[in-house]
mmCIF file as Biopython writes it, N, C-alpha, C and O atoms, coordinates in Angstrom:
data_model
#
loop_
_atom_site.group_PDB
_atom_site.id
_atom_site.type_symbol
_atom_site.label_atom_id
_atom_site.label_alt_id
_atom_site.label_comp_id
_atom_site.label_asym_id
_atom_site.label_entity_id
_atom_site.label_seq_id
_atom_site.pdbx_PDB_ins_code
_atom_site.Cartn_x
_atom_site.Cartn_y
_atom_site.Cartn_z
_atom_site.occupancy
_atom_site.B_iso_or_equiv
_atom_site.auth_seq_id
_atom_site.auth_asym_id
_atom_site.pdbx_PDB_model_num
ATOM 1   N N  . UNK A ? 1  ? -16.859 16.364  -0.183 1.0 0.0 1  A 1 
ATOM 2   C CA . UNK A ? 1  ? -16.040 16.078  0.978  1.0 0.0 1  A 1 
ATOM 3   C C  . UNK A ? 1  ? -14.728 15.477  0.489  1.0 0.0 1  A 1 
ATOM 4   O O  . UNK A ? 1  ? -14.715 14.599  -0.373 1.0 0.0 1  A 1 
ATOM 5   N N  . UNK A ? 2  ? -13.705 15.929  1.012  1.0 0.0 2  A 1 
ATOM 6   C CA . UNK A ? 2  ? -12.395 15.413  0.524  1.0 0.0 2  A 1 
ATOM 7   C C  . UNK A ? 2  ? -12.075 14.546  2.284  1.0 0.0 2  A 1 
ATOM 8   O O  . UNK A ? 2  ? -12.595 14.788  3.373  1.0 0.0 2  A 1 
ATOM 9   N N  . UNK A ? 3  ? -11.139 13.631  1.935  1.0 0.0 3  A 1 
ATOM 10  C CA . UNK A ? 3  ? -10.436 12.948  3.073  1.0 0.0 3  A 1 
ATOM 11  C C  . UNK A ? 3  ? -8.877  12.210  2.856  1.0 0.0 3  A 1 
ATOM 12  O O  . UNK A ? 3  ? -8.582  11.440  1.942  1.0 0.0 3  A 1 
ATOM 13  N N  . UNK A ? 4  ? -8.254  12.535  3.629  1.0 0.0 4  A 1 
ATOM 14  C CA . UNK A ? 4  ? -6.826  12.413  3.399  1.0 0.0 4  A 1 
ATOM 15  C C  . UNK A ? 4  ? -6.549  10.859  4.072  1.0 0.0 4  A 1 
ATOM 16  O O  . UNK A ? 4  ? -6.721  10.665  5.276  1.0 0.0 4  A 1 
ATOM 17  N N  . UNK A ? 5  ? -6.172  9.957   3.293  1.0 0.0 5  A 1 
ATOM 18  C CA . UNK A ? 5  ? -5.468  8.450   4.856  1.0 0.0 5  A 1 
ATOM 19  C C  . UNK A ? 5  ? -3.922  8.551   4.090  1.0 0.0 5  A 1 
ATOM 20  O O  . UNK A ? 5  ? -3.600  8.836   2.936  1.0 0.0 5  A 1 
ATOM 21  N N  . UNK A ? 6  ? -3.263  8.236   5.114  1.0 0.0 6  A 1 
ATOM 22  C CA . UNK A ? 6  ? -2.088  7.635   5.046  1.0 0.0 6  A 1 
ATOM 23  C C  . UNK A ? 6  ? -1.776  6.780   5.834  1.0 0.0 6  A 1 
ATOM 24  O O  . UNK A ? 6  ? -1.807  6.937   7.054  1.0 0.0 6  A 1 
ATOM 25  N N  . UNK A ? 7  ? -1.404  5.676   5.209  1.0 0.0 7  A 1 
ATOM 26  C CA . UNK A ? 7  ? -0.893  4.234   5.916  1.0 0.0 7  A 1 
ATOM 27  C C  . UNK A ? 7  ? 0.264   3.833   5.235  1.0 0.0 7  A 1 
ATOM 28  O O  . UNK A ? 7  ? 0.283   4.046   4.022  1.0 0.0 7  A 1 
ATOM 29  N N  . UNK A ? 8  ? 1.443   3.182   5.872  1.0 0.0 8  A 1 
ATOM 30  C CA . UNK A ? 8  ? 2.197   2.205   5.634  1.0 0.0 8  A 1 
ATOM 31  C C  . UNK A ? 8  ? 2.042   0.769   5.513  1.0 0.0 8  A 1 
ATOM 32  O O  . UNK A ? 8  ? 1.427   0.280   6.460  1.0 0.0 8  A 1 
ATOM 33  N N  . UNK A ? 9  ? 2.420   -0.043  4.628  1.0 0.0 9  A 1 
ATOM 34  C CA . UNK A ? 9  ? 2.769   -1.330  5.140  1.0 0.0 9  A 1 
ATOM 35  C C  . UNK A ? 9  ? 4.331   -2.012  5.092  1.0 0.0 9  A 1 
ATOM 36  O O  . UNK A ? 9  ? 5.292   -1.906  4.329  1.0 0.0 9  A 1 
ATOM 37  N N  . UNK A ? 10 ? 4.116   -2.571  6.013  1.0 0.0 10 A 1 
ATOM 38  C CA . UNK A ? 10 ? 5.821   -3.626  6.341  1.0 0.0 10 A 1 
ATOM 39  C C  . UNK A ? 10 ? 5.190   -4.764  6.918  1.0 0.0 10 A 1 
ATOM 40  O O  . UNK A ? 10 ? 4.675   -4.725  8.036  1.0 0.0 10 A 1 
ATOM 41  N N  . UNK A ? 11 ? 5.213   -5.854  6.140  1.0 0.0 11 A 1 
ATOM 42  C CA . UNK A ? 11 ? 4.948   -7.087  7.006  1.0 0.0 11 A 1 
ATOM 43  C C  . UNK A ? 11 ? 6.632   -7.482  7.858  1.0 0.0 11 A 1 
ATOM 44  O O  . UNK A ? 11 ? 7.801   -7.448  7.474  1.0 0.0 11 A 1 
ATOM 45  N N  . UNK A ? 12 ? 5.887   -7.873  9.274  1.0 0.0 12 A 1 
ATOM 46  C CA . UNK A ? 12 ? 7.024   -7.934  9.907  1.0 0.0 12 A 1 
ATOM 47  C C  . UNK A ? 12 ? 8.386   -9.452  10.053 1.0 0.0 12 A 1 
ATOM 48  O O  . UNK A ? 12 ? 9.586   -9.552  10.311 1.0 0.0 12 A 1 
ATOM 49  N N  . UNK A ? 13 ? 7.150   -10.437 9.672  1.0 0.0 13 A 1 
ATOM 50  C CA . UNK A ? 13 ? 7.055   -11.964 9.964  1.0 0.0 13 A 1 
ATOM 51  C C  . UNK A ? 13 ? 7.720   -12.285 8.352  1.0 0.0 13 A 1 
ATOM 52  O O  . UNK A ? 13 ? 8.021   -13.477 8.292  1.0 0.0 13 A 1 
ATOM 53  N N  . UNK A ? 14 ? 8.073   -11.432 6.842  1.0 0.0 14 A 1 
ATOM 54  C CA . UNK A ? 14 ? 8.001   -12.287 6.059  1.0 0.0 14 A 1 
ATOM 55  C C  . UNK A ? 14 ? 9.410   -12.429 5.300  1.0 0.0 14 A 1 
ATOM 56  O O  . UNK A ? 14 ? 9.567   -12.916 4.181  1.0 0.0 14 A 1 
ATOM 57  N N  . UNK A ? 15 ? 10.364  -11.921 6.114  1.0 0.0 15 A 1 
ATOM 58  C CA . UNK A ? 15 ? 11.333  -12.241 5.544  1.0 0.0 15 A 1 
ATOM 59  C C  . UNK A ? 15 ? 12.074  -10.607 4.739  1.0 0.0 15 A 1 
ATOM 60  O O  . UNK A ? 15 ? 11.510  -9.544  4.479  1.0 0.0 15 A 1 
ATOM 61  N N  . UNK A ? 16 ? 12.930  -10.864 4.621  1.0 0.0 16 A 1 
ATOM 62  C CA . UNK A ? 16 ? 13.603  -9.094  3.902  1.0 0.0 16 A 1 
ATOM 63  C C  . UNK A ? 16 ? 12.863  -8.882  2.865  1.0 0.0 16 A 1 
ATOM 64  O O  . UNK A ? 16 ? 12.731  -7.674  2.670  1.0 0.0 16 A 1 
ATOM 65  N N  . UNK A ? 17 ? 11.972  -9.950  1.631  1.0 0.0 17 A 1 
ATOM 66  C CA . UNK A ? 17 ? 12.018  -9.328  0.489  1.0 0.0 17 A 1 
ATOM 67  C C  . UNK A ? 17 ? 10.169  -9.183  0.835  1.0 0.0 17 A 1 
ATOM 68  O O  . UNK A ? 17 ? 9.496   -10.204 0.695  1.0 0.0 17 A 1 
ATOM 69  N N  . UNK A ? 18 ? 9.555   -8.012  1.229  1.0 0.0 18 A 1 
ATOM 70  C CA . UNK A ? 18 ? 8.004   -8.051  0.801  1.0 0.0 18 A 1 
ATOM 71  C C  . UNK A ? 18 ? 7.279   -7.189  -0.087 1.0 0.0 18 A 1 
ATOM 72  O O  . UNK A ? 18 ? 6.342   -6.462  0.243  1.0 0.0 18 A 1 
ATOM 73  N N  . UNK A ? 19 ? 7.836   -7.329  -1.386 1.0 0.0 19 A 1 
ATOM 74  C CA . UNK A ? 19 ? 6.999   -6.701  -2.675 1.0 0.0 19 A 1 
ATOM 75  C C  . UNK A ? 19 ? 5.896   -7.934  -2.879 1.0 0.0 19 A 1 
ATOM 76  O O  . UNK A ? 19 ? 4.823   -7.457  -3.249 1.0 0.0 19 A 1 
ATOM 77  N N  . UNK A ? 20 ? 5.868   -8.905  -2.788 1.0 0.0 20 A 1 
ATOM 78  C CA . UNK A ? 20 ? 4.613   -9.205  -3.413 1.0 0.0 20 A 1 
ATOM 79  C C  . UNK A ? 20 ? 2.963   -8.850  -2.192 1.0 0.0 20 A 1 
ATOM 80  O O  . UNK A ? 20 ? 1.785   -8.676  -2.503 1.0 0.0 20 A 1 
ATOM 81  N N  . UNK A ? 21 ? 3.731   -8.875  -0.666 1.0 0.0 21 A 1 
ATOM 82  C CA . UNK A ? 21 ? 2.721   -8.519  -0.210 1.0 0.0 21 A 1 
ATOM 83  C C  . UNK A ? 21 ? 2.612   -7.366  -0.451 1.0 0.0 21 A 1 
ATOM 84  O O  . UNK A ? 21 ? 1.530   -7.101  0.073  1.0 0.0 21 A 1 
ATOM 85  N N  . UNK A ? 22 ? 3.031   -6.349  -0.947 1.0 0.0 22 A 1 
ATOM 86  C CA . UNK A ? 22 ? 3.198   -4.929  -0.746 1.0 0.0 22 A 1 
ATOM 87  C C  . UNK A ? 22 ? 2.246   -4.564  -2.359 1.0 0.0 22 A 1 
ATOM 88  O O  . UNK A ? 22 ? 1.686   -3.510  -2.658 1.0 0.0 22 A 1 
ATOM 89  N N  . UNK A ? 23 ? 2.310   -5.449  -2.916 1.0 0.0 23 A 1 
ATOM 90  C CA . UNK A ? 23 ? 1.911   -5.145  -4.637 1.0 0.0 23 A 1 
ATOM 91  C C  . UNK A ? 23 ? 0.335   -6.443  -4.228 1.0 0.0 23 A 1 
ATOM 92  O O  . UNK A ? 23 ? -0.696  -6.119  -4.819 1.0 0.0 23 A 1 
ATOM 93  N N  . UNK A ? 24 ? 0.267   -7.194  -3.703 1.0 0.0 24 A 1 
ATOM 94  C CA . UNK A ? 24 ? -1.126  -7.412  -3.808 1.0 0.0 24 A 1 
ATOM 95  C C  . UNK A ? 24 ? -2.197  -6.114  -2.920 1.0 0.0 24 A 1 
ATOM 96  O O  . UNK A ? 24 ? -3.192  -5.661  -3.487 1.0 0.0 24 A 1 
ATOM 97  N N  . UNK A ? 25 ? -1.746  -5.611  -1.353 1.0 0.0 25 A 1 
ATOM 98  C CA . UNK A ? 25 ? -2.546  -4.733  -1.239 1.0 0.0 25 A 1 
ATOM 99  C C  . UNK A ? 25 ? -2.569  -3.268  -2.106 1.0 0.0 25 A 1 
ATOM 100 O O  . UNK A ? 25 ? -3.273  -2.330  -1.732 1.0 0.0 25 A 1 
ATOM 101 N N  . UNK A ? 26 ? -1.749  -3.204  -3.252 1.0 0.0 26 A 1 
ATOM 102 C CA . UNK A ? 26 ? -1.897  -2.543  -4.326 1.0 0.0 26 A 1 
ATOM 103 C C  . UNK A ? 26 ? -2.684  -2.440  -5.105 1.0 0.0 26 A 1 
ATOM 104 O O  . UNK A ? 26 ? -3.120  -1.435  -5.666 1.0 0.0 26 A 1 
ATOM 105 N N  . UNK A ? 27 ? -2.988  -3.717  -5.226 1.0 0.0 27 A 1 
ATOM 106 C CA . UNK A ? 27 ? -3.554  -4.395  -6.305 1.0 0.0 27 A 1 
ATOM 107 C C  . UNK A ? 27 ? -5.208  -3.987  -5.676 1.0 0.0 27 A 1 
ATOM 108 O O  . UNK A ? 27 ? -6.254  -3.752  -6.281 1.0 0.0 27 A 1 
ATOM 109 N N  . UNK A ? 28 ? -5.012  -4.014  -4.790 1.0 0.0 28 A 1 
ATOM 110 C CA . UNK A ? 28 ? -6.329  -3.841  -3.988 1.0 0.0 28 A 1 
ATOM 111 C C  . UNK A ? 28 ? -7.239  -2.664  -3.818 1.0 0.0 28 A 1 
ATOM 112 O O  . UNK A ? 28 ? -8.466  -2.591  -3.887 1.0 0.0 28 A 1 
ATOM 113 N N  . UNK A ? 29 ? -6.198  -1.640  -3.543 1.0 0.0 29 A 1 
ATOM 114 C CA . UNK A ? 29 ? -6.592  -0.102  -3.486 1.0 0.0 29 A 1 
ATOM 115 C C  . UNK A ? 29 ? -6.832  -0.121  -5.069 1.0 0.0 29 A 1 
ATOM 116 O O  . UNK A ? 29 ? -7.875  0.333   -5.539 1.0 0.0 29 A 1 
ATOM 117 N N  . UNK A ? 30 ? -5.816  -0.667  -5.875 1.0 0.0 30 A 1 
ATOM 118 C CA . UNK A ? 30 ? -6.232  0.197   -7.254 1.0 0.0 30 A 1 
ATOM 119 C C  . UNK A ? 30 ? -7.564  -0.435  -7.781 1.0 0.0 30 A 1 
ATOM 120 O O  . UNK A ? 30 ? -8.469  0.252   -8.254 1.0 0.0 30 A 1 
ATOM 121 N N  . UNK A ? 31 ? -7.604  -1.538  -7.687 1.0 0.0 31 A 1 
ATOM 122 C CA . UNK A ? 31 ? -9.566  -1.926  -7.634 1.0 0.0 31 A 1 
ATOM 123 C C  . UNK A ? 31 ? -10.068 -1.718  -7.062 1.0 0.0 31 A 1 
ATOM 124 O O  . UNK A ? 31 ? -10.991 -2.532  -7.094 1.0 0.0 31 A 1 
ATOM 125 N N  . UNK A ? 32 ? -10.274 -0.779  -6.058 1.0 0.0 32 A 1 
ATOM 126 C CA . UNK A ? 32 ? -10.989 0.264   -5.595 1.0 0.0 32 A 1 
ATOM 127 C C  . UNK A ? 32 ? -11.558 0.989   -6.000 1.0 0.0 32 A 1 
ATOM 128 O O  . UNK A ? 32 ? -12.638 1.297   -5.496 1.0 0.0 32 A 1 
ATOM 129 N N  . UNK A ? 33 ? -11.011 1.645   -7.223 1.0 0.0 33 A 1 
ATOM 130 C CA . UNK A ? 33 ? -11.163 2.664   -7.838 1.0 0.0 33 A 1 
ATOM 131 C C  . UNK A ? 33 ? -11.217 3.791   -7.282 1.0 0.0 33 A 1 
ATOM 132 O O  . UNK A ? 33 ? -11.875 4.684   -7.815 1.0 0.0 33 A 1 
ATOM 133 N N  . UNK A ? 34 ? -10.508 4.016   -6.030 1.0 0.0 34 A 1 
ATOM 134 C CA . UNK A ? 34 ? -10.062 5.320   -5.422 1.0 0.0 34 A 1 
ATOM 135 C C  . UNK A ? 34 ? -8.836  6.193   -5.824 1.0 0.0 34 A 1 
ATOM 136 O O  . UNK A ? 34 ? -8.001  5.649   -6.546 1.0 0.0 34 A 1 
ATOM 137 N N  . UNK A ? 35 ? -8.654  7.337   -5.485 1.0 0.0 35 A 1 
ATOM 138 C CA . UNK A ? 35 ? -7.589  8.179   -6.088 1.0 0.0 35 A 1 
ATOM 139 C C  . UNK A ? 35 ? -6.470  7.749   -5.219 1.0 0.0 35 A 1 
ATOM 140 O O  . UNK A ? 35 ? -6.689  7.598   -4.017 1.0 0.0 35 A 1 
ATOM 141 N N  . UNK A ? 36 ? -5.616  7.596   -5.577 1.0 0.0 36 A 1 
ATOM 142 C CA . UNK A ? 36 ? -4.322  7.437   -4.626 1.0 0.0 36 A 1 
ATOM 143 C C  . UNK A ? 36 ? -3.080  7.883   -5.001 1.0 0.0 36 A 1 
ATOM 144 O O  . UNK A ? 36 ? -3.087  8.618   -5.988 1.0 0.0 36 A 1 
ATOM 145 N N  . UNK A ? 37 ? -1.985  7.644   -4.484 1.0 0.0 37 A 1 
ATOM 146 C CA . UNK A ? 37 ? -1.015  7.945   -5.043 1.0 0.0 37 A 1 
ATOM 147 C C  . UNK A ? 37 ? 0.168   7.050   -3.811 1.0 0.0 37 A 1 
ATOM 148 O O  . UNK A ? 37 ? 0.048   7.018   -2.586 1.0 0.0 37 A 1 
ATOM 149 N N  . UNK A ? 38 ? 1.155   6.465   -4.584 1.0 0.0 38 A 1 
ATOM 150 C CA . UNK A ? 38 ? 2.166   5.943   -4.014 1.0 0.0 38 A 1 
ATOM 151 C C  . UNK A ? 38 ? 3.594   6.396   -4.059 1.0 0.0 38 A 1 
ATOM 152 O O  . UNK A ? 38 ? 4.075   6.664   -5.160 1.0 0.0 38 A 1 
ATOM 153 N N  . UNK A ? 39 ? 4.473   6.534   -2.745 1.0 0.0 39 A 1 
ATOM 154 C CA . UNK A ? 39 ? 5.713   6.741   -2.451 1.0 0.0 39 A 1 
ATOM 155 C C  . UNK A ? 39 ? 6.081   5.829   -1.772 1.0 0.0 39 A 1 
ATOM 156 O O  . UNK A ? 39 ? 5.502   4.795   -1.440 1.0 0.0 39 A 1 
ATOM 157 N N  . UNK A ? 40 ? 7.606   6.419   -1.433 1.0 0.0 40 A 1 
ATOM 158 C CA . UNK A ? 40 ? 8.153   5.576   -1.166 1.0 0.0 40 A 1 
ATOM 159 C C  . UNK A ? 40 ? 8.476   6.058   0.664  1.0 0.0 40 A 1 
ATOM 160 O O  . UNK A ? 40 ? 8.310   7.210   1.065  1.0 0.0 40 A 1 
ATOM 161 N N  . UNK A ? 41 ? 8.886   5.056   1.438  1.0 0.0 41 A 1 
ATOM 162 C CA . UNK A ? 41 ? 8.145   4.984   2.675  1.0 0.0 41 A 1 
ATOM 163 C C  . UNK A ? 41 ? 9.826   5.723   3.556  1.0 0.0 41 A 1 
ATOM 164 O O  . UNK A ? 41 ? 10.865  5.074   3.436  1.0 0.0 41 A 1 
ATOM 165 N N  . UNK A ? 42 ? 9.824   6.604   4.085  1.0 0.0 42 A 1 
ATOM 166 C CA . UNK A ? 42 ? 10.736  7.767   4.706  1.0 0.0 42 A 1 
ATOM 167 C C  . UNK A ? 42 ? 11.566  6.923   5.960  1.0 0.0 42 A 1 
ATOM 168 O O  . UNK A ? 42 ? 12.376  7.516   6.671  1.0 0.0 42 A 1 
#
């Protein structure tokens, strides 16, 4: 079985700069150990 997600994140509340929230739920998927792949958001 294959399955496709796509989600964004933007925290809205944290101010202009959010790479570190953006790189801990990173951090998260990639200890997952699921296949993923990241871009950049359109």
């Amino acid at each position: 079985m294959s399955v496709l997600i796509h989600f964004s994140i933007f925290p809205t509340d944290k101010g202009t700069s959010v790479s570190p929230y953006v790189a801990k739920s990173l951090r998260i998927i990639r200890e997952s150990g699921l296949p993923y792949k990241l871009g950049p958001m359109s």
